[in-house]
C-alpha positions as CSV (number, residue, x, y, z in Angstrom):
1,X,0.3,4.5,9.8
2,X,2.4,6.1,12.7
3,X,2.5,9.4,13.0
4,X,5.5,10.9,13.9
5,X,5.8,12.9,17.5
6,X,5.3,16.3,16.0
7,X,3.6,17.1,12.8
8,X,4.4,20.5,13.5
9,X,8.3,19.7,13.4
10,X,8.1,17.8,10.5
11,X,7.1,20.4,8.4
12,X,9.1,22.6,10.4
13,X,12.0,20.3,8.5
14,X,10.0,20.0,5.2
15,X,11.3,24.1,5.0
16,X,14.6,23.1,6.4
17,X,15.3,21.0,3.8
18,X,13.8,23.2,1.4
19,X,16.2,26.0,2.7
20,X,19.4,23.9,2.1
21,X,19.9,23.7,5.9
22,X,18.8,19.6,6.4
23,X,19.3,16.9,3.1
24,X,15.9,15.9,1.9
25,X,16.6,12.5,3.0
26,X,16.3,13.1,6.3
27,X,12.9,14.5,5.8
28,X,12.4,11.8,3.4
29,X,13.2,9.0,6.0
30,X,10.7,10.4,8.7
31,X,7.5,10.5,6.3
32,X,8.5,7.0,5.3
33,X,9.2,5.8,9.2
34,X,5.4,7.3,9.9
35,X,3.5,5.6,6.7
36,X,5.5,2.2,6.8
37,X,6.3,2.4,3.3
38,X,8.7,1.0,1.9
39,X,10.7,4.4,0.5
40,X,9.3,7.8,-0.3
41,X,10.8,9.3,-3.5
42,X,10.9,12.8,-5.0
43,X,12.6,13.2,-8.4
44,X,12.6,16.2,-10.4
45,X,13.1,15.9,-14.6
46,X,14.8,18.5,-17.5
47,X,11.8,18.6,-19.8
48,X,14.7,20.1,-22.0
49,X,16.9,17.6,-22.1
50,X,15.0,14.5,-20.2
51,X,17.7,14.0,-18.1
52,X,17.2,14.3,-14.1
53,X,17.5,17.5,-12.2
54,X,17.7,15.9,-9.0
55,X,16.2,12.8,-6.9
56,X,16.0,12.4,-3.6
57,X,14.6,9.0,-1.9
58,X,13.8,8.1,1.9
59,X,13.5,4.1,3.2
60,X,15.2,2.2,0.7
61,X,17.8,0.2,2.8
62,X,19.5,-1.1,-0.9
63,X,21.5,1.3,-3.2
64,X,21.3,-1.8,-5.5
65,X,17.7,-1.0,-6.3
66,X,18.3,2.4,-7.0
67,X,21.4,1.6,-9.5
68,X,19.2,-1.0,-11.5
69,X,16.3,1.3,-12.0
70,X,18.5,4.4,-13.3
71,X,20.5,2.3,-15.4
72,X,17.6,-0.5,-16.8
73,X,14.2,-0.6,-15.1
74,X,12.9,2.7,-15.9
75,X,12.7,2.1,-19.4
76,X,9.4,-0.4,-18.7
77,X,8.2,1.0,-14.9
78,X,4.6,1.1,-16.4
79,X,3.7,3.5,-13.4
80,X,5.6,6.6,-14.6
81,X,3.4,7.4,-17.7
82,X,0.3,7.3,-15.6
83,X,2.3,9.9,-13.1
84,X,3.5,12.3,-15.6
85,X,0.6,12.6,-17.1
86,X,-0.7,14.1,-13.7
87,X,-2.3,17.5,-13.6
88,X,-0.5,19.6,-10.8
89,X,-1.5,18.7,-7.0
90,X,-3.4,15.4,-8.6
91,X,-2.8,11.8,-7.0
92,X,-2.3,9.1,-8.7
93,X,-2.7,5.3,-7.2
94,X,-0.9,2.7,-9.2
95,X,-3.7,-0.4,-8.5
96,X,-6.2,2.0,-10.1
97,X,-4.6,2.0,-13.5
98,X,-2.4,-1.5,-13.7
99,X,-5.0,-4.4,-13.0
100,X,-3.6,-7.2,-11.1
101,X,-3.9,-9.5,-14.5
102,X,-0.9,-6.9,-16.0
103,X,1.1,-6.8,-12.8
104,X,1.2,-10.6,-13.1
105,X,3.0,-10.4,-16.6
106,X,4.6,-7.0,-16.4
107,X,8.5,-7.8,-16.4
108,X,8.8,-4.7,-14.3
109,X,6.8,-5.7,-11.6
110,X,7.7,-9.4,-11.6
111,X,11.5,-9.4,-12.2
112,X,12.5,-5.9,-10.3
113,X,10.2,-4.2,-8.2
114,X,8.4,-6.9,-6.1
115,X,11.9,-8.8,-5.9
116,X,13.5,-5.6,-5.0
117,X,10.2,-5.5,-2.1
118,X,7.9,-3.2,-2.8
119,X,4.3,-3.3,-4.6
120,X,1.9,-0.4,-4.8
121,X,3.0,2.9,-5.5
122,X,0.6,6.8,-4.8
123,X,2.3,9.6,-6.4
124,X,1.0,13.1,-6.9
125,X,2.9,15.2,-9.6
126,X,4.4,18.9,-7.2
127,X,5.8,21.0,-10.2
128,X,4.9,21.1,-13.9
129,X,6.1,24.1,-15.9
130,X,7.9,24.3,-19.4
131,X,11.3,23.6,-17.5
132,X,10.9,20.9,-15.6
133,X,8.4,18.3,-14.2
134,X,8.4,16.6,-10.5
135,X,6.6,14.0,-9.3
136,X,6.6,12.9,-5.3
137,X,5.9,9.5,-4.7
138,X,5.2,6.9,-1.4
139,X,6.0,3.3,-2.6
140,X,4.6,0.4,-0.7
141,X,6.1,-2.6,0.8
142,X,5.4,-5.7,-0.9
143,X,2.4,-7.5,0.9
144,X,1.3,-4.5,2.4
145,X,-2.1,-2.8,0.9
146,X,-2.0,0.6,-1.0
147,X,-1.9,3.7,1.1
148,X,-5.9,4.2,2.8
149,X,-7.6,7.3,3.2
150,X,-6.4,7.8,6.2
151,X,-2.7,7.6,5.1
152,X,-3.9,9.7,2.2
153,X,-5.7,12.4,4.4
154,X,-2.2,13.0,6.4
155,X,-0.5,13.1,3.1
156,X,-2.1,15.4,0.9
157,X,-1.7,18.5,3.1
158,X,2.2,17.4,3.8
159,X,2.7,17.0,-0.1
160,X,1.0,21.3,0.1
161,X,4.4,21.6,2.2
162,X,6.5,20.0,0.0
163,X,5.6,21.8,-3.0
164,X,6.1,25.6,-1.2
165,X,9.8,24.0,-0.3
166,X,10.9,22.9,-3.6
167,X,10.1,26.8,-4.6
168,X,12.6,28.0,-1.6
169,X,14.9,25.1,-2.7
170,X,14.7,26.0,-6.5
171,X,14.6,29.9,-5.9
172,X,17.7,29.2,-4.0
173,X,19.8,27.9,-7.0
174,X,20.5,24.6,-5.1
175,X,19.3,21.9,-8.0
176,X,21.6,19.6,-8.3
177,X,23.4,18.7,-11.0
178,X,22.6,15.9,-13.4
179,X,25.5,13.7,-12.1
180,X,24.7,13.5,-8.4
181,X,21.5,11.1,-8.4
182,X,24.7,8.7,-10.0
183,X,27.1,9.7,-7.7
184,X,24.5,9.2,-4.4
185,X,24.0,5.8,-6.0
186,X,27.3,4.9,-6.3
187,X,28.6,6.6,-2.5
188,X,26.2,3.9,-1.4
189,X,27.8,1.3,-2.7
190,X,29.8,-0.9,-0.6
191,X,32.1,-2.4,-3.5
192,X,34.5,-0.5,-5.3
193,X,33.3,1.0,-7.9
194,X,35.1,3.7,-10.2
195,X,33.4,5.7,-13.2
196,X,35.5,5.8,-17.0
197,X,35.3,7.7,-20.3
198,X,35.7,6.2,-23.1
199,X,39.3,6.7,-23.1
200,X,40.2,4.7,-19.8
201,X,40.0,8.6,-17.8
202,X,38.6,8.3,-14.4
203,X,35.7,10.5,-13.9
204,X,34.2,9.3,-10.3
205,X,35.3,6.6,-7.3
206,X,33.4,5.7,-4.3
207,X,34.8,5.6,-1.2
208,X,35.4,1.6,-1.6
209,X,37.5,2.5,-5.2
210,X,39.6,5.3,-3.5
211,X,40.1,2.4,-1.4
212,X,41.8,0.2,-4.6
213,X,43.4,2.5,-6.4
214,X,45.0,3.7,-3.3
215,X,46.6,0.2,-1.9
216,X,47.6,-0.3,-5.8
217,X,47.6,-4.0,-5.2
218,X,45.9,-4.5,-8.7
219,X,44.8,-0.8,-10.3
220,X,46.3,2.5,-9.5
221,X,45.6,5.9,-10.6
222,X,48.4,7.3,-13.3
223,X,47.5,10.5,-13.7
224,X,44.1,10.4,-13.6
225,X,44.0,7.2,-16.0
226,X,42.8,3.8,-14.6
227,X,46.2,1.6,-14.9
228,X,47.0,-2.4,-13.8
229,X,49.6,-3.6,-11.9
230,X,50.2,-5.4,-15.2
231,X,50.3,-5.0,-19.0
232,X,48.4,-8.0,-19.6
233,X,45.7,-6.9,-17.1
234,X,45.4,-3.2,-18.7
235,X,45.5,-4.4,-22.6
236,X,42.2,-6.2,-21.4
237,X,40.9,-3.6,-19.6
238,X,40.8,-1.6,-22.2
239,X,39.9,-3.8,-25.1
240,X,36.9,-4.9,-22.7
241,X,36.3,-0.9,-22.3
242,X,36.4,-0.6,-26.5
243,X,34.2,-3.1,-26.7
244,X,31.3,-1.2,-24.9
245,X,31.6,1.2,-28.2
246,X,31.0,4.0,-25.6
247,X,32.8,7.0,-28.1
248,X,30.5,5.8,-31.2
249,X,27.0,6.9,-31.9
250,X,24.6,4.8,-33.0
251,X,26.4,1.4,-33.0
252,X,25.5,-1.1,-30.4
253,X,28.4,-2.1,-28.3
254,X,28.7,-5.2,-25.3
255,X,25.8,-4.6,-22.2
256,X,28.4,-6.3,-20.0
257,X,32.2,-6.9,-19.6
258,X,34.2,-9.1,-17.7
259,X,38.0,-8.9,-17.3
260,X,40.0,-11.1,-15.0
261,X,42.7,-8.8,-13.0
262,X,45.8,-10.6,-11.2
263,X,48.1,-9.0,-8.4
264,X,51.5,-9.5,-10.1
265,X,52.5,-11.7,-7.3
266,X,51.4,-10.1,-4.9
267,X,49.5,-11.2,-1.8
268,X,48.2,-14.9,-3.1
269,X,48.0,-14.4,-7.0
270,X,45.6,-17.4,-7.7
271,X,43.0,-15.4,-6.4
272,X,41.6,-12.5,-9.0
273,X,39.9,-9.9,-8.7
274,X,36.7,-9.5,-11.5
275,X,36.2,-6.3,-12.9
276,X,33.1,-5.7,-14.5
277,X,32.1,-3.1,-16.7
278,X,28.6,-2.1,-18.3
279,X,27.8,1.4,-20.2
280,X,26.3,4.1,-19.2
281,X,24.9,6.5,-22.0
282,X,22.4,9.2,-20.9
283,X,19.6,8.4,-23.0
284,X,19.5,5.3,-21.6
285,X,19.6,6.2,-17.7
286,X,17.9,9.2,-17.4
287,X,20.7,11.2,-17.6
288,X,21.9,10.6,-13.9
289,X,25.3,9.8,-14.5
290,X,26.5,13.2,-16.6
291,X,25.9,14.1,-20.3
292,X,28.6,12.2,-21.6
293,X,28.8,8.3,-21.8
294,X,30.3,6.5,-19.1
295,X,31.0,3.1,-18.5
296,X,30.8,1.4,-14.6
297,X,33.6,-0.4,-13.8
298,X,33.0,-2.8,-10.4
299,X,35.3,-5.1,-8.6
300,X,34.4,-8.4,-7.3
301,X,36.8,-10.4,-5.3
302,X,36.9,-14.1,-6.2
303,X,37.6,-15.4,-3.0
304,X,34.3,-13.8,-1.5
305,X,31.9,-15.1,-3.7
306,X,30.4,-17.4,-0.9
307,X,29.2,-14.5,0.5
308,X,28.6,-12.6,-2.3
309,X,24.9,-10.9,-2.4
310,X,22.4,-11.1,-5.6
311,X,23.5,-8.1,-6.7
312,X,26.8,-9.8,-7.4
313,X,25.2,-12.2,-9.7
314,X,23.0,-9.8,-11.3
315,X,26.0,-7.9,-12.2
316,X,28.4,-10.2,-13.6
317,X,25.3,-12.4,-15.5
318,X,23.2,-9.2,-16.1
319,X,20.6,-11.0,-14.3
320,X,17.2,-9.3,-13.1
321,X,16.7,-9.2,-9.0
322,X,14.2,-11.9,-9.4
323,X,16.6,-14.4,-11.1
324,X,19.6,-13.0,-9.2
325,X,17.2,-14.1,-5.8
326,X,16.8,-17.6,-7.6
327,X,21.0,-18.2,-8.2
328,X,21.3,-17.2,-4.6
329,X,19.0,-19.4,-2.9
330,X,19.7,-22.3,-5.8
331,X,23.2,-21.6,-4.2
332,X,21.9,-22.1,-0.8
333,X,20.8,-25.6,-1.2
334,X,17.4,-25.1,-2.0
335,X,15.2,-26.9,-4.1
336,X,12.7,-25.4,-6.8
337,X,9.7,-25.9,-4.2
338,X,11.2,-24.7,-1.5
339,X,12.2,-21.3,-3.6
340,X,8.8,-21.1,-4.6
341,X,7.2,-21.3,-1.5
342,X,9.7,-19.0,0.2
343,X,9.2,-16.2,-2.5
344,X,5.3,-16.8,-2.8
345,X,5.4,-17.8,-6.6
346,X,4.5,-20.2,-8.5
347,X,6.8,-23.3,-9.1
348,X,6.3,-22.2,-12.8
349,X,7.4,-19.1,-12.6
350,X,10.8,-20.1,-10.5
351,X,11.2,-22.8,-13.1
352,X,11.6,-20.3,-16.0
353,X,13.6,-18.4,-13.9
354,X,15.8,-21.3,-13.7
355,X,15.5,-21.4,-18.0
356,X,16.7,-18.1,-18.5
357,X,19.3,-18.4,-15.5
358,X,21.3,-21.6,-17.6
359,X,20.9,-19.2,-20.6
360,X,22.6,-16.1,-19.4
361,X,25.2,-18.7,-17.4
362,X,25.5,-20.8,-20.7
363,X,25.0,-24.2,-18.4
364,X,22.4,-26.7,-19.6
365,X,22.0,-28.8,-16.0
366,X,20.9,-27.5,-12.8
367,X,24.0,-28.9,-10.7
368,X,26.5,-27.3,-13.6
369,X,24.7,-24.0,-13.0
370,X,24.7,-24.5,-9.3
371,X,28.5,-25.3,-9.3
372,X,28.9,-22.1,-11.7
373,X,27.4,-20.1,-9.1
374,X,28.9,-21.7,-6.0
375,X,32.6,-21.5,-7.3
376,X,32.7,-18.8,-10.1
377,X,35.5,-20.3,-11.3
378,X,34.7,-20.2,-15.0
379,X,34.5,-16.2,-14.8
380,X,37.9,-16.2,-14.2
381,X,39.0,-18.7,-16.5
C-alpha cells in the first residue's frame, strides 16, 4: 500500500466530509489511491423498508458497474450476507468464507464482478441499530491478493474515524434520500438516459438526456411527458413502456424493451436512434431509484455502434459484463483462444459464453452473431 502524504489530513477530511463541507467521494478516492484497491464503498441500508439510505463509492472509474449491481447483481453478491451479519467494528474478509471451488461457479463472481475487475472484498460493518445498517467496504482489483495485515493495520483505526463521522453526518440530517444512489449512477452516465413512470411522465434526465430532449431531433419534453418527433415513434414508445407492466403488482412484465425511433426527416433519417428501456421496481434494486417503479429509458445511436462499449451490448441483449466482454472482442476479430487467453479463462468457459450469447441474440452461427453485433442492423429492423 501507499500511504498518502498526511494521515493526519486524511482524517482531518474523514470529519469534513462527515460535516457536509467535502463529498465522501473525495475522501473515498484518497483511501482507495493509498491501498490500490480497486474502489472503496460505504453504503448505508433502511432496515425499515430495505431500501438504501445512501452510498457512497471511491475508485470505480465505470458508472456501468455501479448501474448493473443496483439494478441485478446484488440479488446473488454472495459477500453481502457474510457482511451483514457482522457484529459492529467486526471485519470481514471475503476469501475466508467463499472458497475458491465456489468463486469458480458463482455467477456473481464469474459473469460481473471479476469481468467488471475486481476480486477480493474486506468489509467491516460501522453502524447497526434498529434503523439502519452500514457496512464500509475496500474491494480488490482483480489479480491482486486480499488486503495484508499491514493494509489492515492502517485500516482499522481509519474505519474508528469513519464511524465517529457518519454520527456528525447523520446527527446533521444530511442522509440522502433513497433516489440519489440512482440519480449518482445515472449523472455518470455518458449516454442519454431519461427516467419514466408508468404513465410516460419524466421523473429524472442526465445531463446527456437534457441534451436530447433539448435539440428535439427525435424526443422532446411536452409538459413534462416524454413525446416523439413522430406518432408512429410514440405509439411504440409507449406500448414498449406497457409492456414492462410497471403500474401492476404482482404480474411479470418484459426485462428489456427495444423501440426503433426515426428523426422525421430530419438530419439523415436512415439512421435511428435505439431506445431501450428496462424496469425498475424497488424491491428489486434496493430501492435506489425512489419508492415507486420506474422504467430506464437509454439511447443508443445506430451509427456509433462500431464504437460502442460492452455496456451497449449488455444493455440492448441483457447480457452479463462477462459475455458483453465476449461480443466485443468476438467483434474485434478475435478468435475463441485468443479471448480466452486474453481474459485468463478457460476456452470452455468462453465457449459457453459464446452459447448463451447466440441465445440471447437468437443467432445459431458464430459469423451470423458476429455480423449481428458488428452491424446491429436487425435491432432496428
Amino acid at each position: 500500500m501507499q500511504a498518502p502524504a498526511s494521515y493526519d489530513t486524511l482524517v482531518a477530511q474523514i470529519y469534513n466530509a462527515g460535516a457536509g463541507r467535502i463529498p465522501w467521494e473525495a475522501v473515498l478516492y484518497a483511501v482507495n489511491d493509498a491501498l490500490k484497491t480497486w474502489a472503496i464503498t460505504f453504503t448505508a441500508v433502511d432496515k425499515r423498508t430495505g431500501g438504501i439510505l445512501y452510498s457512497h463509492i471511491g475508485g470505480i472509474a465505470n458508472p456501468q458497474s455501479q448501474l448493473e449491481y443496483a439494478r441485478k447483481w446484488h440479488r446473488i453478491d454472495t459477500r453481502m450476507s457474510v457482511m451483514w451479519s457482522l457484529r459492529v467494528n467486526e471485519w470481514a474478509h471475503c476469501h475466508q468464507h467463499i472458497s475458491e471451488a465456489e468463486v469458480a461457479k458463482d455467477p456473481f463472481y464469474q459473469e460481473f464482478l471479476i469481468p467488471m475487475g475486481s476480486r477480493y472484498a474486506s468489509g467491516v460493518k460501522l453502524v447497526d441499530d434498529a434503523e439502519m445498517g452500514l457496512v464500509f467496504s475496500c474491494l480488490g482489483v482483480n489479480g491482486s491478493p486480499p488486503l495484508d495485515e499491514t493494509a489492515l493495520e492502517w485500516m482499522r483505526p481509519l474505519a474508528g474515524h469513519f464511524q465517529q463521522a457518519l454520527a456528525i453526518y447523520s446527527h446533521l440530517g444530511n442522509l440522502r434520500m433513497q433516489s440519489s444512489l440512482g440519480q449518482k449512477i445515472m449523472d455518470a452516465l455518458p449516454q442519454p438516459v431519461v427516467l419514466l413512470d408508468a404513465g410516460g411522465r419524466m421523473h429524472y434526465a442526465n445531463a446527456a438526456g437534457h441534451q436530447a430532449l433539448a435539440n428535439r431531433r427525435y424526443i422532446f419534453d411536452r409538459a413534462g411527458q416524454l413525446a416523439c418527433r413522430r406518432a408512429e415513434d410514440e405509439m411504440a414508445l409507449h406500448m414498449a413502456l406497457a409492456s414492462l407492466a410497471l403500474s401492476t403488482p404482482g404480474v411479470a412484465g418484459e426485462e428489456r424493451a427495444f423501440v426503433r425511433l426515426t428523426s422525421n426527416g430530419v438530419a439523415n433519417p436512415s439512421a435511428p436512434i435505439g431506445v431501450c428501456l428496462s424496469p425498475l421496481r424497488p424491491p428489486d434494486v434496493m430501492g435506489a431509484f425512489g419508492a415507486v417503479p420506474m422504467a430506464l429509458l437509454m439511447f443508443y445511436d445506430s451509427t456509433q455502434v462500431a464504437n460502442q462499449t460492452p455496456e451497449f451490448f449488455a444493455e440492448v441483449f441483457n447480457l452479463s459484463p462477462a459475455e458483453a466482454q465476449v461480443a466485443v472482442q468476438l467483434t474485434a476479430g478475435l478468435s475463441l483462444k485468443e479471448i480466452a487467453k486474453t481474459r485468463k479463462v478457460a476456452l470452455t468457459t468462453v465457449q459457453s459464453q459464446l452459447k448463451s450469447l447466440k441465445e440471447k441474440t437468437a443467432t445459431s452461427r458464430q459469423p451470423d452473431l458476429v455480423r449481428k453485433l458488428a452491424a446491429m442492423t436487425a435491432l432496428f429492423d
